[in-house]
C-alpha positions in Angstrom: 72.9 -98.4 138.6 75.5 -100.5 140.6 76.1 -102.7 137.2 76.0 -99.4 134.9 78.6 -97.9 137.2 81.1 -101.1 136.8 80.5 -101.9 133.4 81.8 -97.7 132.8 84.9 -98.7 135.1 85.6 -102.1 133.1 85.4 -99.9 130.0 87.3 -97.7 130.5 90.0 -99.9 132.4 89.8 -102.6 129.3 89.8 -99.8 126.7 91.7 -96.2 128.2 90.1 -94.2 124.7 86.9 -94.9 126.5 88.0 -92.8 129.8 89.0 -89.7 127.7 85.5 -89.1 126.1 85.7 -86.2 128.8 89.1 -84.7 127.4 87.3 -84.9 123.5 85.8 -81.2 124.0 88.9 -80.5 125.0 88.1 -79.8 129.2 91.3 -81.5 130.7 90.7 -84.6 133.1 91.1 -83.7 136.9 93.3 -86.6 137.9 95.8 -87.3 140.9 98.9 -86.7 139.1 100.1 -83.2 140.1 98.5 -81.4 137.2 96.5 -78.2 138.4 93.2 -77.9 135.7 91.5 -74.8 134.8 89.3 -73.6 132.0 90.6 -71.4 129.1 88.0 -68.9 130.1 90.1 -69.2 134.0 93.7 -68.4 132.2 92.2 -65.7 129.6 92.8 -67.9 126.4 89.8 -67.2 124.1 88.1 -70.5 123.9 86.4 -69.7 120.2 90.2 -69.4 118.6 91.4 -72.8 120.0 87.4 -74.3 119.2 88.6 -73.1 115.6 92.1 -74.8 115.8 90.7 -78.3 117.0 88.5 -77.7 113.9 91.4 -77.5 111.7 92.9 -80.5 113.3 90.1 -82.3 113.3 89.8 -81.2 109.1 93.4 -82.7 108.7 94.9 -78.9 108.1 97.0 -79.6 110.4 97.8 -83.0 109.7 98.1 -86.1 111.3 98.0 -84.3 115.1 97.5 -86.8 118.2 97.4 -84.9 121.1 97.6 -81.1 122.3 97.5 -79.9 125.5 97.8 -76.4 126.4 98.8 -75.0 130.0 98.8 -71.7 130.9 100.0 -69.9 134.6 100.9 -73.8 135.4 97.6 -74.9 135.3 96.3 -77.2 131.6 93.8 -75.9 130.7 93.1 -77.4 127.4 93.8 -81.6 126.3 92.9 -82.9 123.6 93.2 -86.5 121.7 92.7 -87.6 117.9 93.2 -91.4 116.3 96.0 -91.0 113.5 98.7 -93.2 112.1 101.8 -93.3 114.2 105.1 -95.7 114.6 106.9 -97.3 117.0 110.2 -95.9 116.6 110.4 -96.4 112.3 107.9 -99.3 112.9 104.2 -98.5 111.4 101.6 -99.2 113.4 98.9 -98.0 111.5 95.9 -95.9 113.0 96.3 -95.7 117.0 93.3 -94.1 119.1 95.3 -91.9 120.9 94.2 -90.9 124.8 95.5 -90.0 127.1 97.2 -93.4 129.1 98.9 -93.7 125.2 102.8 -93.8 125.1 104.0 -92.4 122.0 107.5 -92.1 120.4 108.9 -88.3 121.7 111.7 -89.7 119.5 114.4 -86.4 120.1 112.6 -85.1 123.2 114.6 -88.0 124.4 117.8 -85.6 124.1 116.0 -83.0 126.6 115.4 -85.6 128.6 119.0 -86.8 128.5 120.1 -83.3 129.4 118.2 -83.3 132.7 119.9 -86.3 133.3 123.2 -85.3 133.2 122.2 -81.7 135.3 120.9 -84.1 138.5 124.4 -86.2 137.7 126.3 -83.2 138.1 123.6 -82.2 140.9 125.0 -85.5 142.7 128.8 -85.2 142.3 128.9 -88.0 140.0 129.7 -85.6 137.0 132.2 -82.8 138.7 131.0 -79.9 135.9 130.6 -79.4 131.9 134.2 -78.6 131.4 135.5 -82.7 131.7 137.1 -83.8 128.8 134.6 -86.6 126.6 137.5 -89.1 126.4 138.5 -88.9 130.2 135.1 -91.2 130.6 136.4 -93.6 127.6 139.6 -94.8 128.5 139.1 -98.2 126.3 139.2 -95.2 123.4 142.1 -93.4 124.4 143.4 -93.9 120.5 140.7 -90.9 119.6 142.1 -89.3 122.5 144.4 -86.4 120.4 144.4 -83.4 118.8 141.3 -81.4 118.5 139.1 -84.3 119.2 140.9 -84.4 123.1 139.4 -80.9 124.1 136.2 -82.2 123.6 133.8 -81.3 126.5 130.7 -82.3 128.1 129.6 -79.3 127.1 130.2 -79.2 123.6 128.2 -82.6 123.6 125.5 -80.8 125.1 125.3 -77.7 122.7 126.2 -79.9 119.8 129.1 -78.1 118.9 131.3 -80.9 119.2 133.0 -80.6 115.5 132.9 -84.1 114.7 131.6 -85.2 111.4 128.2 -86.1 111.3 125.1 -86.5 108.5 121.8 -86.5 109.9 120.7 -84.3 106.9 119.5 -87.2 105.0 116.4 -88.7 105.5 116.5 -91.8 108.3 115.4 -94.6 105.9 118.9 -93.0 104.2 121.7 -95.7 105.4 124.3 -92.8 104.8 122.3 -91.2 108.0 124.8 -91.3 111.2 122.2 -91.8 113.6 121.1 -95.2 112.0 124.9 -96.2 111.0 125.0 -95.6 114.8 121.8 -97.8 115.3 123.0 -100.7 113.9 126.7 -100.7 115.1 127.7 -103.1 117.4 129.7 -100.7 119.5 127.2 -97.6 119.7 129.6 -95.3 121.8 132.9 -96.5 119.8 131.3 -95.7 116.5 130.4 -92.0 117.2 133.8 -91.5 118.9 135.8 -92.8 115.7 134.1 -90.3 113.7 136.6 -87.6 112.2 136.9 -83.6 113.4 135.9 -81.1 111.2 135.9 -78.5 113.0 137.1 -77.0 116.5 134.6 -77.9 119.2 132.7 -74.8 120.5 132.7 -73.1 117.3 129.8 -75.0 114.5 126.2 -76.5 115.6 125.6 -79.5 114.3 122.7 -81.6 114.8 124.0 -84.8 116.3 122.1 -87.8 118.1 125.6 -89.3 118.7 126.6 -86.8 120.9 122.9 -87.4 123.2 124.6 -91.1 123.2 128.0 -90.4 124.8 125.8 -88.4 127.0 123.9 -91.2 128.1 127.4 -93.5 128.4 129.0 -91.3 130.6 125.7 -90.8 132.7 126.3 -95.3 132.8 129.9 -94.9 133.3 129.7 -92.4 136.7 126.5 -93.3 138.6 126.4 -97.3 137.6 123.3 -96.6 136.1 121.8 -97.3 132.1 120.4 -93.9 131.3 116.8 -95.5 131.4 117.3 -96.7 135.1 118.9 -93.0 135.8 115.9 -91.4 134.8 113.4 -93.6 136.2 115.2 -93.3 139.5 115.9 -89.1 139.7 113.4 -87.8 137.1 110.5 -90.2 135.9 109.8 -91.0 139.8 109.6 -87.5 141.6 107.3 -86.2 138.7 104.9 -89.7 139.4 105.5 -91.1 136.0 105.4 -94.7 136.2 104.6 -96.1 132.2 107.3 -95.4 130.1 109.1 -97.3 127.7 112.6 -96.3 126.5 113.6 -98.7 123.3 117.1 -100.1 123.0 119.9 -100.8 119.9 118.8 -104.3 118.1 120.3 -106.9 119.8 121.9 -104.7 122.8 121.0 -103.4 126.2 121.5 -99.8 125.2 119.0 -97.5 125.3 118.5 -95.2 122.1 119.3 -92.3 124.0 118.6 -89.7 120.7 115.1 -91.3 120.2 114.0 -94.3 121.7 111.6 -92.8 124.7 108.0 -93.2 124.9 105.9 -91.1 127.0 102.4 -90.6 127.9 101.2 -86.7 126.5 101.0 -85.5 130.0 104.1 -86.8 131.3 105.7 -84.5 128.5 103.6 -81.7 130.1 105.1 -82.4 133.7 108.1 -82.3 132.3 108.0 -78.7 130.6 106.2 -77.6 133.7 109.1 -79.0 136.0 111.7 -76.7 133.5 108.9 -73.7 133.4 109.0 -73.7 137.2 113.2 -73.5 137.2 113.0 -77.2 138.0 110.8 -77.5 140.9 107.9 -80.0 141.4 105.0 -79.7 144.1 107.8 -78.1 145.8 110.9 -80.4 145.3 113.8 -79.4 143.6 114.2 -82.1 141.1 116.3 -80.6 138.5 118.5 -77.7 139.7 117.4 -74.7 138.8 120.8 -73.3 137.7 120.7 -76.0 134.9 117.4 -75.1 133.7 118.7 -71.7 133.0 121.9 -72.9 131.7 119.7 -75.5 129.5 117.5 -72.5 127.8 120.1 -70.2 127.6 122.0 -69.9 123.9 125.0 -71.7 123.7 125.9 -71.7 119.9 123.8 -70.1 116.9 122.2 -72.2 114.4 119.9 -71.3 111.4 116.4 -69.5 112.8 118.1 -68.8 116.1 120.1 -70.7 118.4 120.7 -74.0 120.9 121.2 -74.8 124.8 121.9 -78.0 126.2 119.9 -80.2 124.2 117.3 -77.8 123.9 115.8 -75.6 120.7 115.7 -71.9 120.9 113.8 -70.3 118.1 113.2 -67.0 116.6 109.6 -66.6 115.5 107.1 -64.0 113.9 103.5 -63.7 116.1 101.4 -61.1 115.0 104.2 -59.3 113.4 106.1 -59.0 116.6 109.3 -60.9 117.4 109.3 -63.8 119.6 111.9 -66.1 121.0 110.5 -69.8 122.2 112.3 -72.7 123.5 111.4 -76.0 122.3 111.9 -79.7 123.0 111.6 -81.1 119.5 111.1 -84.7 118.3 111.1 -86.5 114.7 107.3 -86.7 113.5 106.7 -83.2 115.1 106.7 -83.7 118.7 106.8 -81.0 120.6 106.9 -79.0 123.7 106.9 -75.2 123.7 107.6 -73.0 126.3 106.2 -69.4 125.2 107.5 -67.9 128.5 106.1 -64.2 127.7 102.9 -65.7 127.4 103.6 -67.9 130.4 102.6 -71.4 128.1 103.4 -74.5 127.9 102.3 -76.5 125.5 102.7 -80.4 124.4 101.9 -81.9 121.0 102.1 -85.1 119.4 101.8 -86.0 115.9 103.1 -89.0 113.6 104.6 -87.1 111.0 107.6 -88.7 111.2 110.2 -87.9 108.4 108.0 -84.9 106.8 110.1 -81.9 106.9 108.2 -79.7 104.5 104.8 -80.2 106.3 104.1 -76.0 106.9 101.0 -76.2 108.9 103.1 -78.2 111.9 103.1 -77.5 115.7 105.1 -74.5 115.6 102.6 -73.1 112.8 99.6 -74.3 115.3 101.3 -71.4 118.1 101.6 -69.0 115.5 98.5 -69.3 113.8 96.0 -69.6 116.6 97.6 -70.5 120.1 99.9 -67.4 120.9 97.0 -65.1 119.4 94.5 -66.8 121.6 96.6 -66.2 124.7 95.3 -62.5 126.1 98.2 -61.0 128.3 
């Protein structure tokens, strides 16, 4: 029994998939990480409608998913892992055997974790407030410091309303895309400032990964600190997340601030537990709660709904009522959810990464089985 016992420990040290033959019926793993467990039965989700969606998943209806992981009244109750093809960041890798010690690109969940970032800057006094001018931070670029481009704000950067021209329409293996001209300049920061107004700032959403990236410079540029080191100093460490890997420009010591994170599936889950709790974890005020608020709160209007500070709000349809959802959202359909009338959150992973027209995504797996499963 002795040898049994240490050849399940090797195993499952040598190979982590092994450890999460537990989490394959979907029970979540009772670890020392901070998570509170329950059943779905515990929380009143009906365990024969999300039985029915890992089917689907499992059928490849909903394709390509790696990990979901469902927590209701702050407890997970549900967590769930599936081998699929994935990258590391536009890199194939082929088929990974996703578990649950697996980082895996979060690619623009990186922005929401940017955000939180700047809130414990400004929590600090590093940052003095949202209203700063951009180019006050930039003075090597005080050329672009002029008309409309010199009321440019922290907070339009935030919102994405900053009015500077910017394609990210195209697909990202496009080399007219902004983010990757972005990628491969050799002045990151200079490159998205240079870029022309088109408009006032505060007035148009645009989705814009350079903005997340002046965001991250001036976080460098007021506390000393790379964004990477920031948030494994103020954010990764009070929530216990130790593996992480946060990729940086070719040939730089930048970190992609718009994409680059990795994170394990239930870090994403402490940290949409941390905003679902107004920034508090086991009873430390790590982000501060009055930029949670401000963070879900709509700042400008976009198509289907509206955007906070570096956060998605959408208008949805469940059961032919009305529902409003905030979402960190990621390239590949990463996601997490915060359903706050049904007191969820929820984290998925996928590698779907440049498929827009994929209908039977993450925010159709809420729709179509996990919202209806949730009884109130």
């Amino acid at each position: 029994m002795k040898h049994l016992i240490t050849t399940l420990l090797l195993l499952s040290i040598v190979y982590p998939a092994f450890s999460q033959q537990q989490t394959n019926n979907g029970y979540p793993a009772k670890l020392a990480d901070g998570i509170s467990i329950a059943t779905l039965k515990d929380e009143k989700i009906s365990e024969d409608k999300i039985n029915m969606l890992a089917e689907e998943i499992g059928k490849n209806t909903y394709p390509n998913i790696h990990s979901l992981l469902i927590s209701r009244h702050n407890k997970l109750v549900y967590e769930r892992y599936w081998p699929g093809e994935d990258q590391h960041w536009g890199n194939a890798i082929g088929v990974v055997p996703h578990a649950q010690d697996s980082l895996h690109d979060i690619r623009s969940i990186s922005k929401s974790i940017v955000s939180a970032c700047v809130g414990i800057a400004i929590q600090q006094g590093k940052i003095k407030s949202v209203d700063q001018k951009v180019l006050s931070f930039f003075p090597a670029y005080a050329a672009q410091d002029t008309g409309l481009k010199s009321t440019l704000t922290i907070e339009h950067l935030l919102s994405m309303s900053s009015g500077l021209v910017w394609n990210e329409d195209v697909p990202y293996d496009n080399p007219e895309n902004s983010e990757i001209r972005m990628i491969m300049s050799p002045d990151p920061v200079g490159y998205v400032l240079s870029q022309p107004m088109e408009a006032p700032p505060g007035q148009v959403w645009k989705y814009n990964g350079g903005t997340t990236q002046l965001l991250a410079a001036i976080i460098e540029r007021t506390t000393g600190k790379p964004v990477d080191q920031f948030a494994r100093e103020y954010l990764f460490k009070p929530l216990g997340i130790t593996a992480f890997e946060w990729l940086k420009y070719p040939g730089t010591n930048i970190p992609a601030a718009a994409s680059g994170l990795r994170l394990r599936s239930r870090d994403l889950l402490k940290f949409g537990l941390l905003y679902s709790n107004n920034g508090i974890w086991q009873g430390k005020q790590v982000v501060p709660a009055h930029w949670v608020k401000a963070s879900f709160q709509p700042h400008v209007k976009r198509p289907g709904g509206a955007y906070g500070y570096q956060f998605w709000i959408w208008n949805d349809t469940v059961d032919n009522k009305p529902v409003s959802v905030v979402n960190c959202v990621g390239n590949g359909d990463q996601r997490i959810i915060f359903d706050k009338e049904h007191d969820l959150v929820v984290v998925i992973t996928a590698g779907n990464y440049n498929k827009w027209d994929i209908r039977k995504n993450s925010a159709a797996i809420m729709r179509d089985y996990i919202v209806p499963a949730a009884e109130k």
